[in-house]
N, C-alpha and C positions, 0 to 999 in steps of 0.2 A: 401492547405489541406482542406480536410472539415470536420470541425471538428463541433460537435454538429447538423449537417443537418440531418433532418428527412424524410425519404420517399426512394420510391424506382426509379433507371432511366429508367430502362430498356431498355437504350439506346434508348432515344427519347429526343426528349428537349420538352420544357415546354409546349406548345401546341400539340403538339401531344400525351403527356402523359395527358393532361387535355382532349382533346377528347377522350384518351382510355379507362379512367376513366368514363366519362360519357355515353357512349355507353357500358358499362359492366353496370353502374347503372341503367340507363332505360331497359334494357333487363332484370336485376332481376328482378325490380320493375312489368315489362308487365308478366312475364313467371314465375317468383316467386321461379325460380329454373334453372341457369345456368350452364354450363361444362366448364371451363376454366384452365390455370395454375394453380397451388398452389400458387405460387407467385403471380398469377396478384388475385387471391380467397384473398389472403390475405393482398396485397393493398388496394382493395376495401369494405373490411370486414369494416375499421374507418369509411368511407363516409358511407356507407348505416345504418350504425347505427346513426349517425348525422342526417342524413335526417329523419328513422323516428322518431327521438328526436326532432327536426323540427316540423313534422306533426302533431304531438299528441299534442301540445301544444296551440296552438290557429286556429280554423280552416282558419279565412277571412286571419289573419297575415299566415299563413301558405302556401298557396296559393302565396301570392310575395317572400317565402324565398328559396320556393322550384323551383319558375320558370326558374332560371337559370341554374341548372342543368340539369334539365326534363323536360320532350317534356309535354303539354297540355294532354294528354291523362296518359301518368303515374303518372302527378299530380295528376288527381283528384282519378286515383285507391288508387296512395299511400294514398291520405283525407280520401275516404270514407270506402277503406276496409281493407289495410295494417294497417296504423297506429290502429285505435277500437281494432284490435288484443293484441297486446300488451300495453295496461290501464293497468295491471297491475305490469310490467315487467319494472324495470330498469336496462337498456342498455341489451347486449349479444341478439341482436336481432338475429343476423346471424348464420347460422353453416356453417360448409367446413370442408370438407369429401373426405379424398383423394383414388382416384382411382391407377387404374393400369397405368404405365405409357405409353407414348405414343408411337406408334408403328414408325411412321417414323423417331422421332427422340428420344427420349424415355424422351421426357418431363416428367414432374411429372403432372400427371393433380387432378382436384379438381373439385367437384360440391360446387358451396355455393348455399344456401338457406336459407329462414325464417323458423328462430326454433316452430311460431306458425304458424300453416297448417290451412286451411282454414275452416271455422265452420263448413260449408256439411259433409266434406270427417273425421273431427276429433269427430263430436257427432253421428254418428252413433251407433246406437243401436245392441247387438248382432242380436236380434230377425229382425231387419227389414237385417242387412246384410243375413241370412240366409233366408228370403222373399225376398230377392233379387235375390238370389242365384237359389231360385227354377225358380223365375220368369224368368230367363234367362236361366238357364235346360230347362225348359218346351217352351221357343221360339225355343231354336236349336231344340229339340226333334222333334217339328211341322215342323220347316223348312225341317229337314231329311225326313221326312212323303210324305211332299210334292215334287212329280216331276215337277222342274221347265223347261220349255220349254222358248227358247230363240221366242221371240215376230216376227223373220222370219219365223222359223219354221209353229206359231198359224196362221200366217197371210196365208199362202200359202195353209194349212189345209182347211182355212176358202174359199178360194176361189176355189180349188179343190171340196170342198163339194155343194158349189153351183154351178158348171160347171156341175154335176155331174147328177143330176136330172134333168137339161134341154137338155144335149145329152140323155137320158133317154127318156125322152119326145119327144126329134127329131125322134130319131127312133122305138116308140110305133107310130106314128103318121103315117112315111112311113108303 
């Protein structure tokens, strides 16, 4: 019986549920926003709060707590940009968000993600998203303006156009 065991199997035994675990954590941590089960979104909802419970805490100690989960590269994002997000937030780091389910076999799927979005894209300002907005109306507008010619086309033109005056010149000459 198992009685009082915690966690979920998924029909894998303990190393292959520990790599599947870990390879959902490092792809939060690099992409910041994953598609998975709802079940496996919410297996890994307790580890990715641990971890950045982890990081915020001490940065040199945080660096050897974190390295055994995470590859050198989403260590030091989770250091230096994940964890500063949430200094103010104790725990509910994660959200998971269920979708439509899946078409081939009609799993339940989930996005999880960090409930704090990254400082760029969340302090924006009305006036600058609306300066933004023109900024990119007025690109496409030009782009339409302009007729783009494929670089075979200009190149052929170009050589036509000088062939052009010196058959000219051959036969003013006869």
């Amino acid at each position: 019986m198992r009685k009082h065991v915690y966690g979920r199997q998924f029909k894998r035994d303990v190393n292959e549920r520990k790599a599947l675990f870990r390879g959902l954590l490092e792809a939060l941590v690099l992409h910041e926003q994953i598609k998975t089960t709802e079940e496996k979104a919410k297996a890994i909802r307790r580890d990715a709060d641990k971890l950045v419970t982890k990081a915020r805490k001490e940065r040199l100690h945080a660096l050897s707590l974190l390295q055994p989960d995470l590859s050198h590269h989403a260590v030091r994002k989770m250091i230096d940009l994940i964890a500063p997000r949430f200094e103010g937030r104790n725990g509910g780091y994660t959200r998971v968000i269920r979708l439509a389910p899946r078409r081939t076999d009609s799993a339940k799927m989930a996005v999880i993600e960090w409930v704090e979005k990254r400082a760029e894209t969340a302090k924006i300002s009305e006036k600058g998203v609306k300066s933004k907005t023109k900024a990119i109306t007025s690109r496409t507008s030009e782009a339409k303006t302009e007729k783009k010619i494929p670089a075979r086309k200009t190149a052929k033109k170009a050589a036509v156009a000088k062939k052009t005056p010196a058959k000219k010149a051959k036969k003013e000459a006869k």
